[in-house]
Structures are given as structure tokens and as C-alpha cells.
C-alpha positions as CSV (number, residue, x, y, z in Angstrom):
1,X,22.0,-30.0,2.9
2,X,21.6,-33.1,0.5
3,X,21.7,-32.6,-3.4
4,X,18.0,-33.0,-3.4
5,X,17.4,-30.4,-0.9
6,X,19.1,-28.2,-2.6
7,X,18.0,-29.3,-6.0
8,X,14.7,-28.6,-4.7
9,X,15.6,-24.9,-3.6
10,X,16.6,-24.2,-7.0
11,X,13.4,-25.4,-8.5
12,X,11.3,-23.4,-6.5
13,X,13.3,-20.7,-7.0
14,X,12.4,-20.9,-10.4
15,X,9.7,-18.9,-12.0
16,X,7.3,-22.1,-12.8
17,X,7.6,-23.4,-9.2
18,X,6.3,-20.2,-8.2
19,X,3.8,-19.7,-11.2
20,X,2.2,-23.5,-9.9
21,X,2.1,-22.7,-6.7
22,X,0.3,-19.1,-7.0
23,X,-2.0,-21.0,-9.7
24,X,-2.6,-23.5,-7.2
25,X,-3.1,-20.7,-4.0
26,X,-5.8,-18.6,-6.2
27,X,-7.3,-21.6,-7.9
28,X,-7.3,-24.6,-5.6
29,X,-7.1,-23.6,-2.2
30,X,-10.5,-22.8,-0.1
31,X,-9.4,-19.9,1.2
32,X,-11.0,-16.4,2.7
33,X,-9.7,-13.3,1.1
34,X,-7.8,-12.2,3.2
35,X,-6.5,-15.3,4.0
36,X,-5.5,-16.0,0.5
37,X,-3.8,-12.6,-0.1
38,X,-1.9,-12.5,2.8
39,X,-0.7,-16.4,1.8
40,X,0.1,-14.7,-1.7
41,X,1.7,-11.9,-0.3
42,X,4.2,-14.8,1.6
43,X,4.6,-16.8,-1.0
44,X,5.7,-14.1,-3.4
45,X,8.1,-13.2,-0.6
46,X,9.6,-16.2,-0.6
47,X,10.0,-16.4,-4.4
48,X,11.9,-13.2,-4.5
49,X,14.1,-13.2,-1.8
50,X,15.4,-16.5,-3.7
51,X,15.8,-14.4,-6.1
52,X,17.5,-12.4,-4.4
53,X,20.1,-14.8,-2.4
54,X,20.7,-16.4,-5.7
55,X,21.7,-12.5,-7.2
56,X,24.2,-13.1,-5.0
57,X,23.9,-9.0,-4.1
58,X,26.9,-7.1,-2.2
59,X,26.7,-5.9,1.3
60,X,24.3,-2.3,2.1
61,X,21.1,-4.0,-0.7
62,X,17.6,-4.6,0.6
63,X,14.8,-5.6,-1.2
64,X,11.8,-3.6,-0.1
65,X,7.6,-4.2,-0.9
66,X,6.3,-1.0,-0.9
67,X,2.5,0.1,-1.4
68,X,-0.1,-2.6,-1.7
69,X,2.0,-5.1,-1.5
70,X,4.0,-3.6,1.8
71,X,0.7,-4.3,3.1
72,X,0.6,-7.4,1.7
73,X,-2.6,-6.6,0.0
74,X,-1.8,-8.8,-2.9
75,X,-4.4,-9.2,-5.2
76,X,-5.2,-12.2,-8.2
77,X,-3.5,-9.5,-10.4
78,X,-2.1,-6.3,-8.4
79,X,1.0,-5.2,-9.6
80,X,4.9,-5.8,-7.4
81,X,5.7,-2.5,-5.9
82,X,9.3,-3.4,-5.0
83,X,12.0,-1.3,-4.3
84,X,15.6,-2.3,-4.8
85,X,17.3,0.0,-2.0
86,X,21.5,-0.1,-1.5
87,X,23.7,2.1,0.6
88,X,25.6,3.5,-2.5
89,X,28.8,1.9,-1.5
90,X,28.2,-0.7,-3.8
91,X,29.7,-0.8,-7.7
92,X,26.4,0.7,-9.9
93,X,26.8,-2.4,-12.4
94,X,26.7,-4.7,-8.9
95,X,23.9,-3.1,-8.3
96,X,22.0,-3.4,-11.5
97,X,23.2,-6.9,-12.2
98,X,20.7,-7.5,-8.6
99,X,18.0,-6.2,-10.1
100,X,18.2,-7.9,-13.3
101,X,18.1,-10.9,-11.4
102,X,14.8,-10.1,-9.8
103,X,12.8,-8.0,-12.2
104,X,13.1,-10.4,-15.2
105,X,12.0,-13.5,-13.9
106,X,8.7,-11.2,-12.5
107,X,8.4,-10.1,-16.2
108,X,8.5,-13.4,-17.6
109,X,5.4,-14.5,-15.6
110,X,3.5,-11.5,-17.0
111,X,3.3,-9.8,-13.6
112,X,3.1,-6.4,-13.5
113,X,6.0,-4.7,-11.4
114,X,6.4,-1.0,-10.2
115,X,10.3,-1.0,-9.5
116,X,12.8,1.4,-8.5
117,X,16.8,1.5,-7.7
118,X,17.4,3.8,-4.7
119,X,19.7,5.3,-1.9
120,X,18.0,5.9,1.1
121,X,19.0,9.8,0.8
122,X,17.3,9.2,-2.7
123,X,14.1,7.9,-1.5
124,X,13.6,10.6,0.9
125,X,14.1,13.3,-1.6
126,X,12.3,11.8,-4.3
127,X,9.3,11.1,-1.2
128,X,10.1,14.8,-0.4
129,X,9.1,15.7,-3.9
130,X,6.6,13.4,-4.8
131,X,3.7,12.7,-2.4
132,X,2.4,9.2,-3.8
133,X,6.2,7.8,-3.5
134,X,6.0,9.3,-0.3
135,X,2.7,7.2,0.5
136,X,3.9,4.0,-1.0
137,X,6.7,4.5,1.1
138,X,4.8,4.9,4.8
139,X,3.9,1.0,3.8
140,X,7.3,0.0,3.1
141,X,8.0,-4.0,4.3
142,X,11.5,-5.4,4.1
143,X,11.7,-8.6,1.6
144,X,15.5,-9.6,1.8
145,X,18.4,-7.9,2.3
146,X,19.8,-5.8,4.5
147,X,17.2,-5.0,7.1
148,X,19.2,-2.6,8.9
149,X,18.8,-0.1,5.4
150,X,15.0,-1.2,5.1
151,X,14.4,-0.2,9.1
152,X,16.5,3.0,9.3
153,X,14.4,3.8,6.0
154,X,11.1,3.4,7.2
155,X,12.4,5.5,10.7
156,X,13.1,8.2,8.4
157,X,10.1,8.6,5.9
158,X,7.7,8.3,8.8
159,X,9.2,11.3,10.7
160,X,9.4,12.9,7.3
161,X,5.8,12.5,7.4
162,X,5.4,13.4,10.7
163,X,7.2,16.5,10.1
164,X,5.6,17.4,7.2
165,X,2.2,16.8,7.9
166,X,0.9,20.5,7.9
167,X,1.9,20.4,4.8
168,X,1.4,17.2,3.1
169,X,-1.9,16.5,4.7
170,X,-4.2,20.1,3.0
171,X,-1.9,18.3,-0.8
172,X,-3.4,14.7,0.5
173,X,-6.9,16.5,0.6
174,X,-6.6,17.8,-2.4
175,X,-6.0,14.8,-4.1
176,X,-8.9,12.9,-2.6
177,X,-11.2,15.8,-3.3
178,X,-9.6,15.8,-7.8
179,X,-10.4,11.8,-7.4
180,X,-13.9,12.4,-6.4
181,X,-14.7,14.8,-8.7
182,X,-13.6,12.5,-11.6
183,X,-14.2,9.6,-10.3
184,X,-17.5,10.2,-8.2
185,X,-19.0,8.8,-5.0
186,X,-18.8,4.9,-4.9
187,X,-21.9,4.3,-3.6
188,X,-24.0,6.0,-5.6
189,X,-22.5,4.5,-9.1
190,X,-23.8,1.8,-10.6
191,X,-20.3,0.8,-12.1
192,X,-18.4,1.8,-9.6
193,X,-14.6,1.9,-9.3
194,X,-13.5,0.1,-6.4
195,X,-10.3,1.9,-5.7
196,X,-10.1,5.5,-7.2
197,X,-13.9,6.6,-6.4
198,X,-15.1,8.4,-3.7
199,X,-15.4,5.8,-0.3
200,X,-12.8,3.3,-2.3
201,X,-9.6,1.8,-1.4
202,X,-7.6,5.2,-2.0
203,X,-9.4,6.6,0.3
204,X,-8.9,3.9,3.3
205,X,-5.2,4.5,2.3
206,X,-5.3,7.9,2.8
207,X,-6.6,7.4,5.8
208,X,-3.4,5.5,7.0
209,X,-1.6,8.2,6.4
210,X,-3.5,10.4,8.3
211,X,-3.3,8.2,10.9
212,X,0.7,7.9,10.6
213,X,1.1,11.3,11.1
214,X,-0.6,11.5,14.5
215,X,-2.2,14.8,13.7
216,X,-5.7,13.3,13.9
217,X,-6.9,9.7,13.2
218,X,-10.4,8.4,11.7
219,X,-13.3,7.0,13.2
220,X,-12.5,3.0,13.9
221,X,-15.8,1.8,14.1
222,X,-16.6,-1.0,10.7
223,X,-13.2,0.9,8.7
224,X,-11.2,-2.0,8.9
225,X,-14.2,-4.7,8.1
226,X,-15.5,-2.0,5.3
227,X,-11.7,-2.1,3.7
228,X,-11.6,-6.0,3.8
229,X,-14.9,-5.7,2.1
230,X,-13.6,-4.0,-0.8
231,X,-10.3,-5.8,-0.8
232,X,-12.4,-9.4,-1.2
233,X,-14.6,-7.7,-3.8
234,X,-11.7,-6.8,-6.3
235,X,-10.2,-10.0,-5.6
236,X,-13.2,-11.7,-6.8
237,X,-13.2,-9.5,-9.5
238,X,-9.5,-10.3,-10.7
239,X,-10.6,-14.1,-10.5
240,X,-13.6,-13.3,-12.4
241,X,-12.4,-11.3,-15.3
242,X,-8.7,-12.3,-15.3
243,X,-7.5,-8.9,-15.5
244,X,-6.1,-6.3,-13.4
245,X,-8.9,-4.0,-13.3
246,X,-10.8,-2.3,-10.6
247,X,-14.4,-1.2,-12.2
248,X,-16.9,-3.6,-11.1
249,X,-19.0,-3.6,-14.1
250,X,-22.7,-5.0,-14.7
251,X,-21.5,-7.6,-17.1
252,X,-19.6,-9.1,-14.5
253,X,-21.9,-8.3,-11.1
254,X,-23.3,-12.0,-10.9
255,X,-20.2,-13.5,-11.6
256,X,-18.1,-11.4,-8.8
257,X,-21.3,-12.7,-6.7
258,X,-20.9,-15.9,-7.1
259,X,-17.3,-16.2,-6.5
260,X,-17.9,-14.4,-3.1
261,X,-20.7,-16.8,-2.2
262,X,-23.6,-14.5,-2.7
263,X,-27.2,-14.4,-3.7
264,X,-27.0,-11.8,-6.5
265,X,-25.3,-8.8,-8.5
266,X,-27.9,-7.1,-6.1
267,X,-26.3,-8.4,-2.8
268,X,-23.4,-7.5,-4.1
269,X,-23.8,-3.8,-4.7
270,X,-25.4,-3.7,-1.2
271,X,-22.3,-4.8,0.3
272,X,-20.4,-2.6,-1.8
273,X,-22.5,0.3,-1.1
274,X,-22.2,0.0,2.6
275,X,-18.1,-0.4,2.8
276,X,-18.4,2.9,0.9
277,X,-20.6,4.6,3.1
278,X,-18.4,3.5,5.8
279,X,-15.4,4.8,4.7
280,X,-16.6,8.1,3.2
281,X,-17.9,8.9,6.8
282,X,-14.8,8.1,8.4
283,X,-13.1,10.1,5.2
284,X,-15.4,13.5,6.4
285,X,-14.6,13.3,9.8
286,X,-11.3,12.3,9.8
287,X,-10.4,15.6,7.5
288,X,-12.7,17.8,9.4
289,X,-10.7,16.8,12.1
290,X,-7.4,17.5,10.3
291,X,-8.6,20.7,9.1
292,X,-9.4,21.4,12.5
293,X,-6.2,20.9,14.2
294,X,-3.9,23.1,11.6
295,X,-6.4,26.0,12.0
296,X,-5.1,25.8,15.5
297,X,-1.7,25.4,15.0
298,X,-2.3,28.5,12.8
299,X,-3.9,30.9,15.3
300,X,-1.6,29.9,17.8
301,X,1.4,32.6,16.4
302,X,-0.7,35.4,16.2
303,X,-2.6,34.6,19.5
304,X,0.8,34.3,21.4
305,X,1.9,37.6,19.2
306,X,-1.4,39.2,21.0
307,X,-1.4,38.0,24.4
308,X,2.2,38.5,25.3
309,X,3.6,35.9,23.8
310,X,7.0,38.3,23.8
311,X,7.1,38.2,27.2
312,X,9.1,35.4,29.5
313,X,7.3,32.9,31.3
314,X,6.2,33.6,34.6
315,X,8.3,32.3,37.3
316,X,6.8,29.4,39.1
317,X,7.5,28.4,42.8
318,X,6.0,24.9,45.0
């Protein structure tokens, strides 16, 4: 590598080569939604697994995206979900000295950033204990590192999840149904919160999970195109307003519009409207299907119990 090759790693490396270049990706570039946060999602990559490399971190230390951005949803302004996972062979001040190195330079820009230090054995107990870690962690996406730790990881949480699903799933319920309640039903508000209200992008997460634990799965039919919806919408809105925020409010209807290339405020809300109805549907279905299955797996005890389930199997011949 010549001296300015590698004078040119270093600068983009830096935090203003990669503040330019996500000004320029959000600003300049004529890019879909989706488009544009999965190329912000790679780009931030890229940015912190040079910061990473040049942590210079000891053997058994992954950097891992979790949450949105392990799904490289990456919003204008979503926070960095990132989690700093080692083996615990490693000296604790090696350790911390890595994640110096990374979580600063993500400070300095103003980003926000979600971070944890971790085993994997304390991952899965705090997942164990905590059911949002344990969701942020079914999207978990290895950034640099050690992939073998990231892999064996994700292995582990999902059969966790798997395991645990009679359980987890009725708590996952209950949390959708406390968000509704506060936060209502997205369609029908006129301000409506584009991730925690009923139909929003909680929801299509916890319909992931659902998914990932193979107990039942939702109706496919417009979910993903109703998710993308919403994700485009509150990207237009972080352009819009500048800020990290999630209420699409009438102040700022006409403007979200505009940036999406639509007529009105109006034709707005009726795309809105329609991802939620969507994903609401798919949301009753999906748990009636849930709630369905574990009744089952209930009765099946006491049915066995009844009908001689004491009793050996029979003998059976060609």
C-alpha cells in the first residue's frame, strides 16, 4: 500500500470523512428509502470497523449492530445500537480502551448510540432477563471482529428464543397490547406515532420475533411493502424536522409530503393509514394464531393424563 493509500484510510477513518460522506448520502444522493438506509447502514459499517482495526482490539472482540441498525434500518437520525462483545479472556482495561476508541468518535458527531460491553454468557442472561435486549438481540449483525463470537451468539439467543417462546411470546403480547393502550391505533390518529402506536414499526418488529420463534408466523400479504412504507415516512420525517423523532405532526404533514414526492399532507396520511391497517391485521392474526397454538400445547398434558397417556405405546408391526 502507497503512503497515500494509506493516508487516505486514515482520513476516512476519521470522523469528518464520515460526517461528509453521510451529509452527502442523505443530502445529495437521489436515492429511494430504502436504498439510502441500507447505503447508510454500509457506510456506517465501514466507518466503525475502522474504528475498530485502528483500536487495535485483542483476540475473542466483535463489534456487533443490534436492533434497528442489525437490520440496517438506519434512519437520518436513528440511534447506533452496537454491542461491544469479547470472550472474557481479554484484560478488562484492553477491553474498555476498544470501546473508547469507538464510542467517542460516534459522540463527537452528535450521534446517538445505545452501547453495551458483553460476554456472550452475559448477553444471554441479561436477554434471559430482559425481553427488549432479548429482541434487539434476535437482529444482531456482526460489524468487525471476531465473527466466530458474533455467530455462535446469534445461534444461541435464537434458540433461547425458540425455547422460550411459550413464555416470552403471552410477555411480547402484553407489551404490544400497554403500547396500544397509551399510544393508540395509528390509523385512526391524526398525529400519529410512527413507531410506538398501534399498526407502527414496534409492531412489524414484534412480528419478527414471532416469526423467529416458529410457533406461528403472520400473514405476508403487503407486511413487508406496509413496513417499508413507514420506514420511508420517518425518514422523511428526520430530513424534514432534523430531529430524531417519530410523531408525524400537522405542522410538518406537507413538508414530510413533499420530501416523499407526494401531492399533500392528505396523501400522506392515506398512505400512512393503510401501512397501519396492514400491519394491525397481520398483528390480530398473527397472535390469535399464537394464542392458539399454546392453548394446545396446554391441553395436551392433561389430555394425555386422560386418555392413557400413562400407558406405553402400542407395539407396531409391518
Amino acid at each position: 500500500m502507497t503512503s497515500l493509500d494509506q493516508r487516505q484510510e486514515t482520513e476516512d477513518a476519521e470522523p469528518e470523512g464520515y460526517a461528509a460522506a453521510r451529509l452527502r448520502l442523505l443530502h445529495e444522493n437521489a436515492q429511494d428509502g430504502r436504498a439510502r438506509r441500507q447505503a447508510l447502514a454500509t457506510l456506517t459499517d465501514t466507518w466503525l470497523a475502522e474504528l475498530f482495526d485502528a483500536a487495535a482490539p485483542p483476540r475473542g472482540v466483535a463489534l456487533v449492530a443490534v436492533g434497528g441498525y442489525g437490520r440496517g434500518e438506519l434512519s437520518p437520525r436513528s440511534d447506533l445500537d452496537l454491542l461491544l462483545l469479547h470472550d472474557g479472556r481479554a484484560e478488562p482495561a484492553a477491553v474498555a480502551a476498544v470501546a473508547d476508541r469507538v464510542w467517542y468518535p460516534v459522540w463527537d458527531l452528535g450521534l446517538a448510540l445505545d452501547h453495551s460491553v458483553r460476554t456472550p454468557d452475559e448477553a444471554r442472561k441479561t436477554a434471559g432477563e430482559d425481553l427488549k435486549v432479548h429482541l434487539g438481540l434476535l437482529d444482531a449483525r456482526h460489524v468487525a471482529g471476531d465473527l466466530g463470537l458474533t455467530t455462535a451468539l446469534r445461534s444461541t439467543v435464537f434458540a433461547d428464543w425458540r425455547n422460550q417462546a411459550p413464555k416470552r411470546l403471552p410477555a411480547l403480547h402484553e407489551l404490544c397490547t400497554e403500547r396500544a393502550e397509551r399510544h393508540g391505533e395509528l390509523r385512526f390518529l391524526l398525529e400519529p406515532d410512527l413507531k410506538e402506536a398501534r399498526g407502527g414499526l414496534r409492531d412489524a418488529t414484534a412480528l419478527r420475533a414471532v416469526a423467529a420463534s416458529w410457533l406461528a408466523d403472520a400473514p405476508r400479504a403487503g407486511l413487508d411493502e406496509a413496513r417499508r412504507t413507514l420506514l420511508d415516512v420517518r425518514d422523511a420525517l428526520h430530513l424534514a424536522t432534523g430531529r430524531a423523532t417519530d410523531r408525524l405532526t400537522l405542522q410538518e404533514q406537507d413538508q414530510v409530503a413533499a420530501h416523499l414526492g407526494l401531492l399533500d399532507a392528505d396523501a400522506l396520511l392515506r398512505q400512512v393509514y393503510e401501512a397501519a391497517r396492514t400491519l394491525a391485521y397481520a398483528g390480530d392474526v398473527t397472535w390469535r394464531e399464537v394464542q392458539r397454538v399454546l392453548r394446545a400445547r396446554s391441553l395436551r398434558p392433561r389430555l394425555r393424563a386422560v386418555f392413557g397417556g400413562g400407558r406405553g405405546a402400542p407395539e407396531r408391526t409391518p
